[in-house]
C-alpha positions as CSV (number, residue, x, y, z in Angstrom):
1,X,0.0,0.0,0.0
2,X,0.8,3.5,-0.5
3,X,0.9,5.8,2.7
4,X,0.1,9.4,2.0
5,X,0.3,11.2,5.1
6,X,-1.0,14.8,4.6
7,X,-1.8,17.8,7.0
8,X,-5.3,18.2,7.1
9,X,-8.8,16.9,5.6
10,X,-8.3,19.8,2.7
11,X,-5.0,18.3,1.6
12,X,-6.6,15.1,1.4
13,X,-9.3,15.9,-0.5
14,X,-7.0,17.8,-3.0
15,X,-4.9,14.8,-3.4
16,X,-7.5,13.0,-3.9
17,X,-9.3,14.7,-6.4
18,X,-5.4,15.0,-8.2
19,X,-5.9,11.2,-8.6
20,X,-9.2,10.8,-10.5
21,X,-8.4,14.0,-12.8
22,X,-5.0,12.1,-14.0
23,X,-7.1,9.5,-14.8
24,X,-9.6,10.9,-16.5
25,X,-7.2,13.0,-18.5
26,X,-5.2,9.5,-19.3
27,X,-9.0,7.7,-19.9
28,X,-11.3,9.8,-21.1
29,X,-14.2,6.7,-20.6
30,X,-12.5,5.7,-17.6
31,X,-15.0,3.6,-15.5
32,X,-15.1,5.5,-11.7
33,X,-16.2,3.6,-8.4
34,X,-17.6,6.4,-6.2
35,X,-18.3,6.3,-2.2
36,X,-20.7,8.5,-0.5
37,X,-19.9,10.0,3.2
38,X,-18.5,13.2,4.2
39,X,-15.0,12.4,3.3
40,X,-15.4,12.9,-0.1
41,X,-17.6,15.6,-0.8
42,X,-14.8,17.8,-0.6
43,X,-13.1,15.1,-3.6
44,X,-16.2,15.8,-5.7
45,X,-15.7,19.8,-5.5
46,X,-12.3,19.5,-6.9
47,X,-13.6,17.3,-9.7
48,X,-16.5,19.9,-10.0
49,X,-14.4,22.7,-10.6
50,X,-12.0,20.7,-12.6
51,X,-14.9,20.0,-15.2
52,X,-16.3,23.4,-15.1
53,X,-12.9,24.7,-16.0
54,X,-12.7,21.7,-19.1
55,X,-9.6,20.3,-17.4
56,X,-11.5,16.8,-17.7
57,X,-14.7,15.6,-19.0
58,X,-17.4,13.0,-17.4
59,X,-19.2,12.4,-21.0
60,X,-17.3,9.3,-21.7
61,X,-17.6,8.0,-17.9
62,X,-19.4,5.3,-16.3
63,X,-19.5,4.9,-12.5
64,X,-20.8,2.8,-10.2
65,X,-21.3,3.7,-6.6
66,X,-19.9,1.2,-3.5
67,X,-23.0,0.9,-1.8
68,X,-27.0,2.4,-0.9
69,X,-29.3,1.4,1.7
70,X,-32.1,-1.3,1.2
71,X,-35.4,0.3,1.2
72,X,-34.9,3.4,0.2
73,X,-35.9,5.0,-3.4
74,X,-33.6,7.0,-5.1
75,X,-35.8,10.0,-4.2
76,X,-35.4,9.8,-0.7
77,X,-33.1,12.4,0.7
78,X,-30.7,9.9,2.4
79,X,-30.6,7.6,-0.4
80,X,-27.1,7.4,-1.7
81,X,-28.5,8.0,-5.2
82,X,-29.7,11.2,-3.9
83,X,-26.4,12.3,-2.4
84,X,-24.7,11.7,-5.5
85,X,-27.0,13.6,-7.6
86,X,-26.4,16.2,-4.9
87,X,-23.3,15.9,-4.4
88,X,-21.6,15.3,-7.9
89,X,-24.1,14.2,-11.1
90,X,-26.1,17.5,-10.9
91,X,-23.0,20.0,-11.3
92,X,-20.7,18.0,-14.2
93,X,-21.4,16.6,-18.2
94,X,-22.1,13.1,-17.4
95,X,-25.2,10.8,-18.9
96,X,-26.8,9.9,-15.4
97,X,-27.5,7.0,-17.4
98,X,-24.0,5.9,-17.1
99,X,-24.1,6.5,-13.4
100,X,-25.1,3.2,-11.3
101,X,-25.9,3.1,-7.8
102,X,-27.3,-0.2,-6.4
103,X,-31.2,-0.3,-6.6
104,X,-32.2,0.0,-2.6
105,X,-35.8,-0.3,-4.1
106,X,-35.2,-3.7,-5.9
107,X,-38.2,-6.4,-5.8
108,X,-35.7,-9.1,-5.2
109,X,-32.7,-7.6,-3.9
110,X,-30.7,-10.9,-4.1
111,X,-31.2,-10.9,-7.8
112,X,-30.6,-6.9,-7.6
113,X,-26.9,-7.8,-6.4
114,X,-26.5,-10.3,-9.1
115,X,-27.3,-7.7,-11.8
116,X,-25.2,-5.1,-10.4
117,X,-21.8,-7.5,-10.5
118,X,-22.7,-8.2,-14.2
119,X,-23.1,-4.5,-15.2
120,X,-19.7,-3.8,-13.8
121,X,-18.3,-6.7,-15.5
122,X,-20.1,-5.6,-18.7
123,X,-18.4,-1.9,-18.6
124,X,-14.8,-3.7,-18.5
125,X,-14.2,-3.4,-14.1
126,X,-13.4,-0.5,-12.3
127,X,-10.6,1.5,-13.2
128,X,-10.1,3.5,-10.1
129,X,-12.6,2.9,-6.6
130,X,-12.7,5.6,-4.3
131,X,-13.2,4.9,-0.7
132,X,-13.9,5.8,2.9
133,X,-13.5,3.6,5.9
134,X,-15.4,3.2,9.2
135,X,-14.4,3.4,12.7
136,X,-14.7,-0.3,13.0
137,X,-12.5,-0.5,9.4
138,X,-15.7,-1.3,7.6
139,X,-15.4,0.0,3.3
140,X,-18.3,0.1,1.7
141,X,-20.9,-1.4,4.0
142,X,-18.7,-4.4,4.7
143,X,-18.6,-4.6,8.1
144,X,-16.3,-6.8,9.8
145,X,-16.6,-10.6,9.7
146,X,-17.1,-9.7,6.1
147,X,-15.8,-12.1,3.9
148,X,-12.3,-10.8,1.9
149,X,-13.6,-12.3,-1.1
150,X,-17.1,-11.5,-1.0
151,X,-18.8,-9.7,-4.1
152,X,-22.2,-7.6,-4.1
153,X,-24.8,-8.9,-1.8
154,X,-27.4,-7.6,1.0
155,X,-25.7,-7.2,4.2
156,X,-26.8,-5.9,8.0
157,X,-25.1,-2.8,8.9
158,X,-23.8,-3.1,12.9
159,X,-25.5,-1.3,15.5
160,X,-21.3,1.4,15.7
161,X,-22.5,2.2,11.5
162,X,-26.1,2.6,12.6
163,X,-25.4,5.1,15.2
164,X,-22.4,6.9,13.0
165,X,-25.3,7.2,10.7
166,X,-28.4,8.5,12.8
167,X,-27.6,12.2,12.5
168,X,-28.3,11.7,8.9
169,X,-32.2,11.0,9.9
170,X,-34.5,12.9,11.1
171,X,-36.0,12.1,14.8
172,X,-38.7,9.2,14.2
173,X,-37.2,9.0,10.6
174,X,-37.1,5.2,9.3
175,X,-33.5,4.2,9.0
176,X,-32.7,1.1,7.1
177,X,-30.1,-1.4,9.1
178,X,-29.5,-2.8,5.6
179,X,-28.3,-2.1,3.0
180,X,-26.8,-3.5,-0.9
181,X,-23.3,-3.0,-0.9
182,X,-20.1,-3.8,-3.4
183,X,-18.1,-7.1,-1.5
184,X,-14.6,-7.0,-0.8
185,X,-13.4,-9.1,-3.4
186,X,-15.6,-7.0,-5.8
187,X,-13.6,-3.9,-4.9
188,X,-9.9,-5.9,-5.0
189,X,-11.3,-6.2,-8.5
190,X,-10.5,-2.6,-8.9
191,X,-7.5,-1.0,-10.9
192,X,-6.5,1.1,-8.3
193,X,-8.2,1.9,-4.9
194,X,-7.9,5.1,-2.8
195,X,-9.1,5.5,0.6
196,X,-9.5,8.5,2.1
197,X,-9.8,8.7,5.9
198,X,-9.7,11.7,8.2
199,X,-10.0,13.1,12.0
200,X,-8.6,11.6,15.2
201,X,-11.8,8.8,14.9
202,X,-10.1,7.0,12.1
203,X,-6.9,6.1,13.4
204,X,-7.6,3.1,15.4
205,X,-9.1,1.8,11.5
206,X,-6.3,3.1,9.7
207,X,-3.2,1.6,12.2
208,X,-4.9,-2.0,11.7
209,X,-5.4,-1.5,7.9
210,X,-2.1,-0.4,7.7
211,X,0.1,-2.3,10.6
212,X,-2.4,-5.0,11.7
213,X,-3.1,-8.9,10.4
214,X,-5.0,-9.0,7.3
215,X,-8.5,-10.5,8.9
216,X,-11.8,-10.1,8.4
217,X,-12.0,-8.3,11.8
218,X,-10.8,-5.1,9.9
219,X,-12.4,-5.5,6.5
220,X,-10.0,-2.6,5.5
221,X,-6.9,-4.9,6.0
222,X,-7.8,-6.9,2.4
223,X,-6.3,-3.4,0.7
224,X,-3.3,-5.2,2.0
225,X,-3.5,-7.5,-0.6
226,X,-4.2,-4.6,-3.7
227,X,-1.1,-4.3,-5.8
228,X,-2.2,-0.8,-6.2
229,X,-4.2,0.7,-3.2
230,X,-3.0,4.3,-1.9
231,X,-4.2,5.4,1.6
232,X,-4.6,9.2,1.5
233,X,-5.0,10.3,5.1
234,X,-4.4,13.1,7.4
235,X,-2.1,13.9,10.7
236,X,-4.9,12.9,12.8
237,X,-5.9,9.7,11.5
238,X,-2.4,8.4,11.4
239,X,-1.8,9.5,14.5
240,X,-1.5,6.2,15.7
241,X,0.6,4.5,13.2
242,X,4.0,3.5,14.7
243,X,5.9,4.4,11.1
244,X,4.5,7.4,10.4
245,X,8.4,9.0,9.8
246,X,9.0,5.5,7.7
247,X,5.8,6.2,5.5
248,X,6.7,10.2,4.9
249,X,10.1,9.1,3.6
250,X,8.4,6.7,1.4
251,X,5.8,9.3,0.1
252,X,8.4,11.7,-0.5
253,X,10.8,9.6,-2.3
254,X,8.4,8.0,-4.5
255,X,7.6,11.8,-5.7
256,X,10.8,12.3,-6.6
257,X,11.1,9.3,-8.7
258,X,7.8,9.8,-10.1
259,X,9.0,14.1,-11.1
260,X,12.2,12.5,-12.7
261,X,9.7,10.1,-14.9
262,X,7.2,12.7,-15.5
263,X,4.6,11.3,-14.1
């Protein structure tokens, strides 16, 4: 994995955002995996302004987003489908067409999750999956005891990501505990992976991601196997890493080879 130890939560988010406009400007029908959350709405301002100042273009782009909750219309104003028509769709030149989030409504969700690995197989895999992660290391809505291969399926959400998540809903507001959600092994799938994670609550997740066993206790740890999975975090979340000097020398030598290529 690559470390990226930053200063704060706008550094990350501008790091971030460098990531998937270099891709875009490599691929311009790049397939995008997209996470919801308030780690990346910063991520999707940058790309925003990007596009609005024709530095990249979403009309080629197909995305697909990690996860949504089961039972909720893509009307509803904490449906996932609804954040990312807030949040991203709304403001740049993509077909919302192209833009797939997994159907919380769905008849027969089992068959839903079927579907929703064949359309990603379809548009040729994900070239690049953004990500947050969860106190308890969860990514997408696999929570721990998550299997490291698992691919799209229904899945109950823990009573930690329920409460995390109440401030989203209204008092007396129904609030699904469960939810569709991309598998682990569906997002090792990915080209690339990067996880953002920020604030003083995420570094117990990121120290076992990072410096713990690779175990379905911390689903996060399966970026461990990724041949290409960057960690983009601030001071506070790696607070607790033991080589946080190690993983700055790293960073900042791996820039240097990457200015001398010109990449």
């Amino acid at each position: 994995m690559q470390i990226v130890i930053l200063k704060d939560s706008a550094s990350v988010a501008e790091y971030g955002a460098n990531i998937f406009i270099k891709q875009l400007q490599k691929k311009s029908d790049s397939v995008l995996g997209l996470a919801t959350g308030s780690t990346p709405v910063s991520l999707y301002q940058g790309l925003i302004a990007a596009n609005k100042a024709k530095q990249i273009s979403f009309a080629g782009v197909k995305t697909f987003n990690l996860d949504e909750y089961l039972g909720l219309e893509g009307t509803h104003p904490q449906s996932y489908r609804y954040f990312m028509n807030e949040q991203l769709f709304d403001h740049i030149d993509i077909d919302k067409s192209q833009t797939f989030v997994p159907p919380g409504d769905a008849a027969n969700p089992i068959e839903a999750c079927h579907g929703y690995e064949a359309q990603i197989t379809a548009a040729g895999g994900i070239d690049i999956q953004l990500l947050g992660i969860g106190r308890n290391g969860h990514i997408g809505f696999n929570e721990p005891s998550s299997g490291l291969m698992s691919r799209t399926r229904v899945k109950t959400l823990t009573k930690a990501t329920i409460d995390d998540n109440a401030r989203f809903f209204k008092e007396g507001e129904y609030q699904p505990h469960l939810s569709i959600t991309m598998g682990i092994g569906t997002i090792l799938d990915a080209k690339k992976v990067v996880l953002l994670a920020t604030g003083e609550n995420k570094a117990d997740a990121i120290k076992a991601t990072v410096e713990g066993a690779l175990t379905a206790a911390c689903p996060a740890s399966a970026l461990q196997l990724h041949q290409d999975a960057v960690l983009v975090i601030d001071e506070a979340a790696a607070s607790k890493l033991s080589d946080r000097d190690f993983y700055k020398h790293i960073e900042a030598e791996n820039q240097k080879l990457m200015a001398r290529l010109g990449l």
